[in-house]
Structure formats: structure tokens, C-alpha cells
Phi, psi and omega in degrees: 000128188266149163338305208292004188239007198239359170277331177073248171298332210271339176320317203277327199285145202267122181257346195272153168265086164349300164291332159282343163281303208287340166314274186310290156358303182274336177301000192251024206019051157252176160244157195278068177304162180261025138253015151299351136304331180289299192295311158304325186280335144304353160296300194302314191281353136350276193293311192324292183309285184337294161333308163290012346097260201310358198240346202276333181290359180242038179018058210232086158325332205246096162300126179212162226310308159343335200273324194240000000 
């Protein structure tokens, strides 16, 4: 089963606030393309699972910051 299949709903859902990355950029005088919010957030949930993986293989209810 690949990631994009083990996330189910949650693949879709947006975790990132969009205007503080497109924020955080520009303070670098750049600009924002408009999937790059997407793909870091598909990063993020990314990293998220895993983490959670890595805490439930440890016999862990709690991901922390170790996890990643």
C-alpha cells in the first residue's frame, strides 16, 4: 500500500495556514508559485505519518518531536 494510500482523507487536507508560507517568502523578496503550498503540505503529512509509525513501532501512543 503506498502512503498516498494509507493516508485516506487526510491526504487532501490542508494543515499549512497558506498566507503565513506565502507570508514567510516574500520577506525574502520572492514570490510564492501556487502549488508550493500544496507540496510542502503534502510533505508535512508525509513526515506527520511517519512519525507516527515510528512512535506506534516503539510502543508509543505519543509522537514527539524525536519521531521526525
Amino acid at each position: 500500500m503506498s502512503e498516498e494510500e494509507s493516508n485516506g482523507k487526510k491526504q487532501g487536507e490542508m494543515l499549512l495556514v497558506q498566507s503565513k508560507v506565502r507570508e514567510y517568502i516574500r520577506e525574502s523578496d520572492m514570490m510564492c508559485s501556487s502549488d508550493l503550498v500544496e507540496q510542502l503540505n503534502a510533505q508535512v503529512l508525509v513526515m506527520l505519518d511517519r512519525a507516527v509509525q515510528r512512535a506506534r513501532d516503539n510502543n508509543r501512543k505519543t509522537a514527539r518531536a524525536c519521531d521526525i
